[in-house]
N, C-alpha and C positions, 0 to 999 in steps of 0.2 A: 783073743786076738787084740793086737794096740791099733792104734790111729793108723801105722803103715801095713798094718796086713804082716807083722811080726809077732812070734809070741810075746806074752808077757807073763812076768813070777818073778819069785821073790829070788831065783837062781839067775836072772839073766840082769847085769847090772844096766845097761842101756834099753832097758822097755820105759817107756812109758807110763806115767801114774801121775792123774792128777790129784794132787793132794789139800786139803783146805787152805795150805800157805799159798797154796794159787797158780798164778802164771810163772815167775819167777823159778820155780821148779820145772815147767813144763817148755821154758825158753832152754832152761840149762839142759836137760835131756835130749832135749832135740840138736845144741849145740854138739853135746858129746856123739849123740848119734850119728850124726851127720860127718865126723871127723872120722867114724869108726867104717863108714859106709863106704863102698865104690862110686868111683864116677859115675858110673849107668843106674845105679841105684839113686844115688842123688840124684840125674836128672828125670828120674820118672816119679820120684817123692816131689821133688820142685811139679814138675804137671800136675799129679794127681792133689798138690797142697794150693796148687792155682786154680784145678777146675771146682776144689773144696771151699776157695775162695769165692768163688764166682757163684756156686752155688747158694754159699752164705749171703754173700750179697744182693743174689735175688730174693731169697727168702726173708731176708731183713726187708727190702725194695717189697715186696708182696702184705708184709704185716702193715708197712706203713702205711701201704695203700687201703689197705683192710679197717684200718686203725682209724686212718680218715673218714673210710663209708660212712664205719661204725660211729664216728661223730655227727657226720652227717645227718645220720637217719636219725639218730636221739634227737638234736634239733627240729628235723621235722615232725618227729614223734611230739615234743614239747608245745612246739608252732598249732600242729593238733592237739592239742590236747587242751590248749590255749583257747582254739576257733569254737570245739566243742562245749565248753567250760561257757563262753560267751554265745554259743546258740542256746546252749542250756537254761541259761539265765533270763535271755532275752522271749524266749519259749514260756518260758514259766509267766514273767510279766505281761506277754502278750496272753497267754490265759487266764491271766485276775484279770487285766483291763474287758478279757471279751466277757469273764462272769460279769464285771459292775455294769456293761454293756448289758447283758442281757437281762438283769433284775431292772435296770432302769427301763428296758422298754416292757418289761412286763407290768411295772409301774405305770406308767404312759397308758397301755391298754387296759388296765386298770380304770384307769383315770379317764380314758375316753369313753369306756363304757358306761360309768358313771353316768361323765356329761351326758352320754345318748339318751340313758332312764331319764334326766333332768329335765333335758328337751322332750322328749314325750309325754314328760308329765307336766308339763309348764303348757304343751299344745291344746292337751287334752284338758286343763287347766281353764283355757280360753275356750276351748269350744261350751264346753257345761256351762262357764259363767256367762257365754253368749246364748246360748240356749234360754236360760234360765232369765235372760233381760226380752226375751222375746217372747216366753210366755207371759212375764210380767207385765209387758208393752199391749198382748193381746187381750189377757185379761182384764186388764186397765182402759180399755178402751179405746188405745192410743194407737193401734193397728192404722186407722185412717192415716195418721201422716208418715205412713211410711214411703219411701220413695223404692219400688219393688226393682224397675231395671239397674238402679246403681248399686243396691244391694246383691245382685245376683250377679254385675259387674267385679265387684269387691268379691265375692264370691268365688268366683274362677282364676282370678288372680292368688288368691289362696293356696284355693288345690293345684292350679299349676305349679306356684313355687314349692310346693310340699311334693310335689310329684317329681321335679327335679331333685330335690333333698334328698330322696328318696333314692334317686337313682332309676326309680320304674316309667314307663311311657307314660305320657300326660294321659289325662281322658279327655274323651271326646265331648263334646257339647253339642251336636246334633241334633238329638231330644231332648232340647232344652227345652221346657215349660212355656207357653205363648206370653210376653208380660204387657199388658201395655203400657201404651209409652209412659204415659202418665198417670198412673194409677191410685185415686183415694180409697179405694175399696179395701175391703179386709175384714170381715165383717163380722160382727157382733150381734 
């Protein structure tokens, strides 16, 4: 069947054929066709070449709209691919920075635990070598001038700062030991 719902062959010289030489052929066919045709044939080939038009041109009117989307959306496809590309990056960075983060504070505890061994041994440091001046003082004779309430004053201010240090409740002093006030005794 051709374009109008007429046969076509190689016997009928007004059918229709489009040929690679193109439109010029298919103007001229339709010219002669049209000459060959009836009025009432011509005008239901005019409608049906008008409603074929109208067709065309929504179908043209429809890709272009398509053709649009389809740009559309590649840009937002790019725009993303864009956003992800830079979370990607910015993800990655923010996970070095929180590794060097994390070795540094591993460091630090490192380094605080150190200082803690230091201070406990710098404490315990002072006490041995306070110990060890007071047997010497005792054995030495020199136990008499000792001044026993300001020592045991000195004393408590000690353990309470070491007790705060600590973090643990102070102790009590209660039973504390009777001193008196003035004391040369100590005795040899």
């Amino acid at each position: 069947m051709s374009l109008f719902g007429r046969r076509s062959g190689r016997d009928d010289p007004g059918a229709l054929r489009e040929t690679p030489s193109g439109k010029s052929e298919v103007l001229s066919s339709l010219h002669h066709l049209g000459a060959r045709l009836p009025e009432e044939d011509v005008a239901s080939v005019k409608e049906e070449a008008k409603e074929l038009s109208r067709q065309l041109s929504e179908e043209k009117s429809k890709r272009a709209a398509q053709g649009m989307e389809l740009r559309d959306l590649q840009a937002k496809v790019k725009a993303i691919e864009g956003t992800v590309e830079t979370f990607s990056s910015e993800a990655l960075a923010l996970s070095r920075k929180n590794k060097e983060l994390e070795e540094a504070l591993e460091k630090l505890r490192a380094e605080a635990k150190i200082s803690e061994n230091v201070q406990v041994m710098a404490v315990n440091g002072v006490k041995i070598t306070s110990r060890w001046e007071v047997i010497q003082d005792w054995l030495g004779g020199r136990a008499h001038s000792w001044d026993l309430a300001r020592e045991f004053d000195l004393y408590k201010v000690v353990v309470l700062a070491e007790a705060k240090f600590k973090g643990v409740d102070p102790p009590s002093f209660v039973d504390k030991p009777v001193i008196p006030p003035s004391s040369g005794s100590g005795g040899s």
